[in-house]
MIDO-629509 format. One record per residue (C-alpha): residue in three letters; x, y, z. Coordinates in nm, 4 decimals, padded with zeros to 6 digits. Layout:
! MIDO-629509
PT res     east    north       up
PT ALA        X        Y        Z
...
END
This chain:
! MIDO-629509
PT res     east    north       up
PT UNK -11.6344 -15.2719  22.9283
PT UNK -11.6288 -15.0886  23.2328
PT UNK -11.9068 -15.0258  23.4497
PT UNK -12.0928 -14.6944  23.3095
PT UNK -12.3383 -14.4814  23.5252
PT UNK -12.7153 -14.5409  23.4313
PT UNK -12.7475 -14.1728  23.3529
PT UNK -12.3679 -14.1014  23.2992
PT UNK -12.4352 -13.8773  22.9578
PT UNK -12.7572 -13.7149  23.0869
PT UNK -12.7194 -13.3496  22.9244
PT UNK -12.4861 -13.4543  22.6702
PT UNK -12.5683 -13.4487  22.2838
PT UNK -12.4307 -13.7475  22.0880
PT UNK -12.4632 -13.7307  21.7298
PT UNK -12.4614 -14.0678  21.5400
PT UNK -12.4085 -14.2110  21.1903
PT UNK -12.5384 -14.4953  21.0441
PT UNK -12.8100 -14.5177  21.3035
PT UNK -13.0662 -14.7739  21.1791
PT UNK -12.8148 -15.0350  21.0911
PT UNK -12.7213 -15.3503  21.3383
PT UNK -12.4668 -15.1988  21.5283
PT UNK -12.5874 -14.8534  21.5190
PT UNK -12.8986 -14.9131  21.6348
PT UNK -12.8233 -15.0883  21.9510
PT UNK -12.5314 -14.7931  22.0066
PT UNK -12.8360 -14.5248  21.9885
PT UNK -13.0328 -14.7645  22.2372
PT UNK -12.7446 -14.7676  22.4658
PT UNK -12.6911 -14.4008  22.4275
PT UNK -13.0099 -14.3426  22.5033
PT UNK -13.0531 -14.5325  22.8135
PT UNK -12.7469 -14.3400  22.8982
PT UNK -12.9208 -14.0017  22.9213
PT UNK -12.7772 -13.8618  22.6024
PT UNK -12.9726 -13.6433  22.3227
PT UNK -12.9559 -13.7977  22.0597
PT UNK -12.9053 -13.6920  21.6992
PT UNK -12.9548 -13.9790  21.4708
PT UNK -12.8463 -13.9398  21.1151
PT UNK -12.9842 -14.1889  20.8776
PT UNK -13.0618 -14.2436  20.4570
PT UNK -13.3733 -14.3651  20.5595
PT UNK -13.6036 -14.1388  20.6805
PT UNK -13.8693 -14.4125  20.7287
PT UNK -13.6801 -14.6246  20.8894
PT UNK -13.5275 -14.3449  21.1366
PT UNK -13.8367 -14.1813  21.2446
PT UNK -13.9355 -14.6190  21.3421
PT UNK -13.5955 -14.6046  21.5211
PT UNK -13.6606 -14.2467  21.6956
PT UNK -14.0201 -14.3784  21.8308
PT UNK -13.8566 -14.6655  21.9975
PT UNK -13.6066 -14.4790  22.1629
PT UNK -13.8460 -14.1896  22.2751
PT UNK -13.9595 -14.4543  22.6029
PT UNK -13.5984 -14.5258  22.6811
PT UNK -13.4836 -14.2109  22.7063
PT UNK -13.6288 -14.0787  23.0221
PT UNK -13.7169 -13.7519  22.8360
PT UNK -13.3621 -13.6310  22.6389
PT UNK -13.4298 -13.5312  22.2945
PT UNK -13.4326 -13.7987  22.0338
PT UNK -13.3667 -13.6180  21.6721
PT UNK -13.3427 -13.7457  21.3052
PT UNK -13.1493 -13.5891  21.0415
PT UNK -13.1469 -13.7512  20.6617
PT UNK -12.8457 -13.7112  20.4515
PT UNK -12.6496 -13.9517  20.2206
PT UNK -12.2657 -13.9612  20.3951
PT UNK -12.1548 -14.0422  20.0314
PT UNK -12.2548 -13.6849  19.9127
PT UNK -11.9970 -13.4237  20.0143
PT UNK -12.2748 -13.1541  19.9493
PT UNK -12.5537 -13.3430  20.2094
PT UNK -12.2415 -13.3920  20.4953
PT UNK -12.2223 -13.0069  20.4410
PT UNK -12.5758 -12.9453  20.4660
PT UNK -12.6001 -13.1700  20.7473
PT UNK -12.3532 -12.9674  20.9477
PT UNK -12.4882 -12.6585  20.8992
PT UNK -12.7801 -12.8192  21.0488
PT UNK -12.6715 -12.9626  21.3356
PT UNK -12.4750 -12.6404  21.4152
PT UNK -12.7891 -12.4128  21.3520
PT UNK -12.9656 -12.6472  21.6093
PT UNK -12.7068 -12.6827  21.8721
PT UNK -12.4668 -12.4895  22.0669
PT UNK -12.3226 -12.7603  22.2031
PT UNK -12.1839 -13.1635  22.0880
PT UNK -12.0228 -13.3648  22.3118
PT UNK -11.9646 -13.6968  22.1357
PT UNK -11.9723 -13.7890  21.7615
PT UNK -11.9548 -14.1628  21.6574
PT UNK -11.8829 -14.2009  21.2972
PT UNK -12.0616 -14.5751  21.2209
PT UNK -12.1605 -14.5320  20.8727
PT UNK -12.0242 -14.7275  20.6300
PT UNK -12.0831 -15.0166  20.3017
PT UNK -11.9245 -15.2511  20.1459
PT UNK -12.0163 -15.2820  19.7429
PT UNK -11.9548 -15.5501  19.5307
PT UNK -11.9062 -15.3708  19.2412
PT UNK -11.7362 -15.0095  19.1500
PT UNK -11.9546 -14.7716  19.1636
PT UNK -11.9526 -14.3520  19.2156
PT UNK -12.1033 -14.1355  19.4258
PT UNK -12.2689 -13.8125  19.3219
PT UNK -11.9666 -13.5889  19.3281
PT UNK -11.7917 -13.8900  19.0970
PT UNK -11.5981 -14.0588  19.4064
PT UNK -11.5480 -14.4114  19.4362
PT UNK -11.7995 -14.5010  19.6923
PT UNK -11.6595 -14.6921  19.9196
PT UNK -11.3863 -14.4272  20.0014
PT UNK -11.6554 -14.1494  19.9544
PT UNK -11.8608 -14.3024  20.2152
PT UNK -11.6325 -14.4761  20.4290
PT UNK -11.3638 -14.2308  20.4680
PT UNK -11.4304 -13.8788  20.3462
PT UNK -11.7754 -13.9165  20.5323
PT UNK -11.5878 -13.9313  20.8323
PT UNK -11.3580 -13.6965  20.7585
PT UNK -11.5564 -13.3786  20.6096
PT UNK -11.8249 -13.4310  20.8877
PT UNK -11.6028 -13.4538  21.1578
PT UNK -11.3616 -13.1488  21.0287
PT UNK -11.7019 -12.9403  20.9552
PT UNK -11.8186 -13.0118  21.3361
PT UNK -11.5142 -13.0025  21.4929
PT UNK -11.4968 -12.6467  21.5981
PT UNK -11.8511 -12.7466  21.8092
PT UNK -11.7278 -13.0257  21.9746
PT UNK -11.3885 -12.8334  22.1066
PT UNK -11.6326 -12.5588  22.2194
PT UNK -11.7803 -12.8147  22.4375
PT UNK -11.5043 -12.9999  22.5632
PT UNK -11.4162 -13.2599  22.6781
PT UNK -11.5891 -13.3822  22.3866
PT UNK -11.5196 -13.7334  22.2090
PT UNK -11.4982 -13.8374  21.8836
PT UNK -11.5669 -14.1968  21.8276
PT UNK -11.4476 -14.3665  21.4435
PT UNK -11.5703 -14.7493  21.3890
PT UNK -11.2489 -14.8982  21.1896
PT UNK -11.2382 -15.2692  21.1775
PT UNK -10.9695 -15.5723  21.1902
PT UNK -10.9863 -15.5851  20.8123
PT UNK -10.7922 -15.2540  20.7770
PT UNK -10.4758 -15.5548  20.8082
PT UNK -10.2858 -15.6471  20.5016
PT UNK -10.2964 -15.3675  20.2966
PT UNK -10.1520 -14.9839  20.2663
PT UNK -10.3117 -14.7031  20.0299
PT UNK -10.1942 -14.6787  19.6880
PT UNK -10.1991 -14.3189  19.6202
PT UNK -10.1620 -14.3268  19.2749
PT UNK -10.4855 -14.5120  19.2445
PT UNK -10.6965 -14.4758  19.5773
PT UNK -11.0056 -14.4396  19.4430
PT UNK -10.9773 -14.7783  19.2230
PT UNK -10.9967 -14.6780  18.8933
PT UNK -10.7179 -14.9095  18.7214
PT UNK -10.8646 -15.2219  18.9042
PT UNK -11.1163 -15.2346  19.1425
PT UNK -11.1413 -15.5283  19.3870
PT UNK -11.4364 -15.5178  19.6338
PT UNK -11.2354 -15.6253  19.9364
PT UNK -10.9487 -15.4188  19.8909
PT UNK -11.1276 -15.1054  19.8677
PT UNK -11.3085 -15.1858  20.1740
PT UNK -11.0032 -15.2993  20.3539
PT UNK -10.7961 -14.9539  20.2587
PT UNK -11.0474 -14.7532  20.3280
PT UNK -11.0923 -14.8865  20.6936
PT UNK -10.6979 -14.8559  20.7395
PT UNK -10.8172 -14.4774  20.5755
PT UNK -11.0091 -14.4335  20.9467
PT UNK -10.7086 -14.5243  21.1415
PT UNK -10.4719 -14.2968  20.9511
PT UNK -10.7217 -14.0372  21.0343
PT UNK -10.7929 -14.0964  21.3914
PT UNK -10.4567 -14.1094  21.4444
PT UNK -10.3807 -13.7588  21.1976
PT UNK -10.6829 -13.5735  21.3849
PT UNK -10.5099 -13.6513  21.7184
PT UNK -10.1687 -13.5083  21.6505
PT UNK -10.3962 -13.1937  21.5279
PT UNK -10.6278 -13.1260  21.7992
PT UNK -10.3945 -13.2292  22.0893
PT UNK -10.4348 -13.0103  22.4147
PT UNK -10.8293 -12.8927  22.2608
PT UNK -11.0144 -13.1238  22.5413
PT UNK -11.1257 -13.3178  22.2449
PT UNK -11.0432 -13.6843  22.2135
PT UNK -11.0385 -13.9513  21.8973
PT UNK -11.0327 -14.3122  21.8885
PT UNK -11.1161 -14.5770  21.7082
PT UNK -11.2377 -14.9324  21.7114
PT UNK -11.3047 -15.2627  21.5983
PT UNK -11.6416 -15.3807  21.6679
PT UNK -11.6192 -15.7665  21.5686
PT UNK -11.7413 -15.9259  21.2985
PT UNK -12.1490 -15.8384  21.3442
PT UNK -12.4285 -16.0352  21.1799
PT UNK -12.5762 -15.7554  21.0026
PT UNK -12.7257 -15.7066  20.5900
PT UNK -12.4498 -15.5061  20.4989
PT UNK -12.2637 -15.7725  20.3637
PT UNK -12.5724 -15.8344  20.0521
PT UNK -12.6942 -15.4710  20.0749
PT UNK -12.4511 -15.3575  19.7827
PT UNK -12.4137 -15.7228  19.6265
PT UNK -12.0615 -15.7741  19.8606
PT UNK -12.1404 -16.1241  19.8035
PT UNK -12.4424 -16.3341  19.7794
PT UNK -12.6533 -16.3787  20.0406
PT UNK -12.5824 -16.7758  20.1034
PT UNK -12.2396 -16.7526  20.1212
PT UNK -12.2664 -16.4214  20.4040
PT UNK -12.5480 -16.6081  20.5820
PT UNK -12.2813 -16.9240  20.6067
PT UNK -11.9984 -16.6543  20.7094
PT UNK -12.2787 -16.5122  20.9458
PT UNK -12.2748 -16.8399  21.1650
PT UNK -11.9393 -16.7115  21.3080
PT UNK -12.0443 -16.3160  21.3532
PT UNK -12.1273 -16.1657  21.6858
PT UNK -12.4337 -16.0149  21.7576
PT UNK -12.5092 -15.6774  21.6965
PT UNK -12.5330 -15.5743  22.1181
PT UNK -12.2404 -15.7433  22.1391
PT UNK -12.0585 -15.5044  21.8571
PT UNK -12.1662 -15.1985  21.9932
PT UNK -12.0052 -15.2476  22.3089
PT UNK -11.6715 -15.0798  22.2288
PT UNK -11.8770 -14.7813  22.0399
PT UNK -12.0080 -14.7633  22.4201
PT UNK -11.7625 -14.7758  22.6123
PT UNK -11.5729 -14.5205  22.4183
PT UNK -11.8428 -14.2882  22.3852
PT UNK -11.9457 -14.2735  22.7626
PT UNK -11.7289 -14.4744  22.9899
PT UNK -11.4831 -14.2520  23.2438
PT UNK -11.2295 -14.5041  23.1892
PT UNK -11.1269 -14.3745  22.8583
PT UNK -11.2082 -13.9701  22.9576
PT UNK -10.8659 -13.8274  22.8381
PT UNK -10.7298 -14.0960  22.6406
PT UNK -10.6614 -14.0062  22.2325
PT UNK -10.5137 -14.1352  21.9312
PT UNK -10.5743 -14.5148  22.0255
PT UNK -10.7628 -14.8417  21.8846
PT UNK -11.0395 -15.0718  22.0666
PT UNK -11.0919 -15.3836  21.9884
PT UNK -11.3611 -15.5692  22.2717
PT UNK -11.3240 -15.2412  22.4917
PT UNK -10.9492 -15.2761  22.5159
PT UNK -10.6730 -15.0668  22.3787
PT UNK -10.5017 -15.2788  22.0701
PT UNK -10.2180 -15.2496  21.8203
PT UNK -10.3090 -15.1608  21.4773
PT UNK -10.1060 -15.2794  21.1652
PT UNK -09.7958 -15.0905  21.1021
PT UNK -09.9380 -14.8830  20.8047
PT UNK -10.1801 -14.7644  21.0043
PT UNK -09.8817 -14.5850  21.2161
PT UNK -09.7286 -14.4240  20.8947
PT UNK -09.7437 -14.0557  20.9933
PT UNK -09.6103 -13.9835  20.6198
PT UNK -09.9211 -14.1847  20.5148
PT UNK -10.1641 -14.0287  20.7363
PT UNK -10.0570 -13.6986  20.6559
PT UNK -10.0591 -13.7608  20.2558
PT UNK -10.4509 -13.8887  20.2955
PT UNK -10.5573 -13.5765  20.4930
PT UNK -10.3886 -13.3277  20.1928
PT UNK -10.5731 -13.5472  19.9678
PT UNK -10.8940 -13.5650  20.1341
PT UNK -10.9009 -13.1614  20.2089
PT UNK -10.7836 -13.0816  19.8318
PT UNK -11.0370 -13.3227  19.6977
PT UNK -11.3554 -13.1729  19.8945
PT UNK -11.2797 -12.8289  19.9139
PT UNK -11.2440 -12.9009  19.4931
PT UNK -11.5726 -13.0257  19.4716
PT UNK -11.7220 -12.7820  19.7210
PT UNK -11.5442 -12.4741  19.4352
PT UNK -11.6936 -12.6690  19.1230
PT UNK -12.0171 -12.7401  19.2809
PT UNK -12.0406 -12.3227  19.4449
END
C-alpha cells in the first residue's frame, strides 16, 4: 500500500458497513487515525457504541457516529439513508464491508434469500440511495469488499435467489461475483461524475463469520483459520482504496493486496452486469410499492 498522509482524510466523512466485524473494525481504526468522520453502521448497537468509544481517542477530534440498521432489510437501508442524508451535506467515501455467509437457506424480512439480500442488494440500494451525496461532493469514492471466491461460478438468473437448490457456498460465491458485476455496472453509469468505484479482495481473514450463521462448524473453520490473515492485514486494501492518492481517479477496477488484479471472466460480462442491476432495481423498488 502506498504511503498515506497521517491526516490525509481530515474533513472527509467516510461512511462504513459492517463496522464491528474483523476487518471492519480495524478499517474504521485506520480511518480514523486518518482524520476522517466517521459514520459507522452496525446490527449491534452495543457492540458499536464499544467500537465508537475506542475510536473517539484516535481520532484527534473528527466525529465518530453510529447508525443501527439490518443491511438485509431493504426498508432499514432506506431508513438509513434518509438518515445519513438528513445529517450530512456532504460524503466523501462509502465502503460497503457488510456481508455473511449462512449455512443454511434462510429469508430476510422482505422474503429475499439472505445471502443475496445482504450481500448484494445491501450494497446496491445503499449505494444507489446515497449516490446523489457522494457526486455532490466529489471526488468521492466508493469502496465494495468482493472476494477471490467470486471464481468458478456465473449467476443463474432463473434461480438467483436459490430456491430450487440451495448450496451454502455457491450462494456466497455468486453473490460476491454479484459485487463485481456491480462495481463494474456503477462505473460505466457514473463515469465523468468525480465519483469513483472499486472493489477488492481482502484475503482470507480470521474472523467468526465463518460459524456466525452455522457456515460450518467451528473446528473445521478454526483448522481453515490456521491459514487466514489477520484482520489489519485484510483491511489494508479497504485502506488504501479509501484514502491513498495513488488510486484518486482510478474506477471500475479490482484490488487484491493493494494492487490492481484481473477478475474472472463472468465478472466482465456487461450483458450479465446489466441483467443483475434490472433485477436488483425491479426487485426493490417492488418491495418498496408493496411495503408503501
Amino acid at each position: 500500500m502506498a504511503r498515506t498522509g497521517d491526516r490525509a482524510l481530515t474533513g472527509k466523512v467516510c461512511l462504513l458497513t459492517g463496522a464491528t466485524g474483523g476487518i471492519g473494525a480495524v478499517t474504521a481504526r485506520r480511518l480514523a487515525e486518518l482524520g476522517a468522520s466517521l459514520i459507522l453502521v452496525v446490527r449491534n448497537a452495543d457492540r458499536g457504541a464499544a467500537l465508537a468509544d475506542a475510536l473517539r481517542p484516535v481520532a484527534g477530534g473528527a466525529a465518530v457516529e453510529v447508525l443501527q440498521a439490518d443491511l438485509s432489510s431493504l426498508s432499514e437501508v432506506r431508513r438509513l439513508a434518509d438518515e445519513v442524508k438528513a445529517r450530512h451535506e456532504r460524503l466523501d467515501v462509502l465502503v460497503n464491508n457488510a456481508g455473511g455467509l449462512f449455512g443454511n437457506r434462510r429469508e430476510s424480512a422482505d422474503g429475499i434469500e439472505m445471502t443475496f439480500a445482504l450481500n448484494h442488494l445491501g450494497y446496491f440500494l445503499l449505494t444507489t440511495l446515497l449516490l446523489d451525496r457522494l457526486k455532490a461532493s466529489a471526488p468521492a469514492r466508493i469502496v465494495n469488499v468482493a472476494s477471490e471466491a467470486h471464481r468458478s461460478v456465473a449467476l443463474d438468473f432463473d434461480d438467483l435467489q436459490a430456491m430450487r437448490r440451495y448450496d451454502r457456498l455457491t450462494a456466497y460465491k455468486r453473490s460476491k461475483l454479484a459485487n463485481l458485476l456491480f462495481t463494474y455496472e456503477l462505473d460505466r453509469r457514473i463515469a465523468g461524475s468525480g465519483v469513483t468505484v472499486n472493489a477488492l479482495h481482502p484475503g482470507f481473514v480470521a474472523t467468526g463469520i465463518g460459524t456466525a450463521h452455522g457456515f460450518m462448524p467451528d473446528w473445521l473453520w478454526r483448522t481453515i483459520s490456521l491459514a487466514a490473515v489477520t484482520p489489519e492485514e485484510g483491511a489494508k486494501t479497504s485502506v488504501h482504496l479509501a484514502a491513498s492518492p495513488e488510486v484518486a481517479g482510478r474506477s471500475g477496477q479490482y484490488f487484491i493486496k493493494c494492487r490492481q488484479a484481473a477478475s474472472s471472466a463472468a465478472s466482465y460480462d456487461q450483458q450479465a452486469a446489466e441483467r443483475l442491476w434490472q433485477v436488483s432495481e425491479t426487485t426493490v423498488n417492488a418491495i418498496a410499492s408493496a411495503a408503501a
